[in-house]
C-alpha positions in Angstrom: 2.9 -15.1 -2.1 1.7 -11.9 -0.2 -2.1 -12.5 1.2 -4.6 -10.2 -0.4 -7.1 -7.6 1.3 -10.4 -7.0 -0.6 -11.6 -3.5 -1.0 -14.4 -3.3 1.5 -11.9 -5.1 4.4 -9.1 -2.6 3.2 -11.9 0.3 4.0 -12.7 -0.8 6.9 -9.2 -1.1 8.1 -8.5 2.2 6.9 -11.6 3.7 8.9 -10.7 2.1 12.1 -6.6 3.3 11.7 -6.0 -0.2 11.7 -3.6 -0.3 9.1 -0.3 1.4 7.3 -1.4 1.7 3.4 1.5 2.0 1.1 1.9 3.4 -2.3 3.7 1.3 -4.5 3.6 3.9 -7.7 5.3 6.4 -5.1 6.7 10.1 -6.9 4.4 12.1 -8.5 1.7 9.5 -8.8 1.2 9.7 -5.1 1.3 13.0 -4.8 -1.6 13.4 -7.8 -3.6 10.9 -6.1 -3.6 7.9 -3.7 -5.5 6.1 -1.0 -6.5 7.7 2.1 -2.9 8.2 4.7 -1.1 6.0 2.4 2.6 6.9 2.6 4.9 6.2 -0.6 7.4 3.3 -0.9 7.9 2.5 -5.0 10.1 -0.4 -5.2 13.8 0.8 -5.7 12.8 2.6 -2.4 12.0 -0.1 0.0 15.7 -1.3 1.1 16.5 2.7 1.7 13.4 3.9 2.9 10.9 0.9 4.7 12.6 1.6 8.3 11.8 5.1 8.2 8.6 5.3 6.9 7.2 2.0 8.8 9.3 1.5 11.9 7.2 -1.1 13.4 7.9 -4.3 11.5 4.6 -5.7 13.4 2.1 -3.2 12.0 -0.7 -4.2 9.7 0.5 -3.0 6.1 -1.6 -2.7 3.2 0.6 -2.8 -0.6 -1.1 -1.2 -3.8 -0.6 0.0 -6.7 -2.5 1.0 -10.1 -4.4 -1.8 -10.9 -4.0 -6.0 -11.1 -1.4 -5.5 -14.3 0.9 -3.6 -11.8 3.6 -5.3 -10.4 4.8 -2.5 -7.8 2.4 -3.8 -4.8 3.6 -7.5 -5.2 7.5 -6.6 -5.0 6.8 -4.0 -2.3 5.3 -6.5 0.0 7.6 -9.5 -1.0 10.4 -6.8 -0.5 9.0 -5.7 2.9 8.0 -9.6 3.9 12.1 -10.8 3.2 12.8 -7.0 5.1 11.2 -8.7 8.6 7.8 -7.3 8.2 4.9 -10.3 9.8 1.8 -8.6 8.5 2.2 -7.2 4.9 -1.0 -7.5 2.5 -1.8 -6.5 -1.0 -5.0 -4.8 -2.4 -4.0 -6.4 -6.1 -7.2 -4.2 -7.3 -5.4 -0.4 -6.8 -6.3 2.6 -6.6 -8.2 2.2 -10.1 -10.6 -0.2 -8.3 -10.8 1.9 -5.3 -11.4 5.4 -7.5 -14.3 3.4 -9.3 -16.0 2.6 -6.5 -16.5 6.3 -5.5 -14.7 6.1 -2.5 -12.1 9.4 -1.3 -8.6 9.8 -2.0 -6.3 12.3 -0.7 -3.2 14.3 -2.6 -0.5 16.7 -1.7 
């Protein structure tokens, strides 16, 4: 089971650049709205995609998705953990969570 990140260490993370956030909703959902530098990885992407968009398999990575219902964040990081990646976490609370807290999100 992936280890989970609470909202005000995912911040802080995010602040300092410590950590790779991925979007586990991905397409147009990302591009409306998602976390701050995330990069989007839904899940029928991961086996095509993770080595491009997060070469270093040593990186802190951060999963989310919509909300605790969604699965996307939970198969991303079990997809990425069986991939080789070491340091894969899950904000289970999503961008939903992160949106009601009055904190910024980005789009493209």
């Amino acid at each position: 089971m992936t280890t989970l990140i609470t909202r005000d260490e995912l911040k802080a993370a995010i602040d300092e650049g410590a950590v790779t956030v991925v979007d586990a909703l991905g397409g147009e959902y990302h591009a409306k709205q998602h976390l701050p530098g995330a990069v989007a990885l839904a899940p029928g992407e991961v086996d095509a995609r993770a080595a491009e968009v997060l070469p270093d398999r040593d990186a802190a990575i951060v999963t989310y998705c919509s909300n605790p219902a969604c699965p996307n964040s939970g198969q991303v990081a079990d997809r990425l953990t069986a991939l080789g990646y070491g340091n894969v976490r899950k904000y289970r609370e999503g961008i939903e969570d992160w949106v009601a807290a009055g904190l910024p999100t980005e789009s493209a």
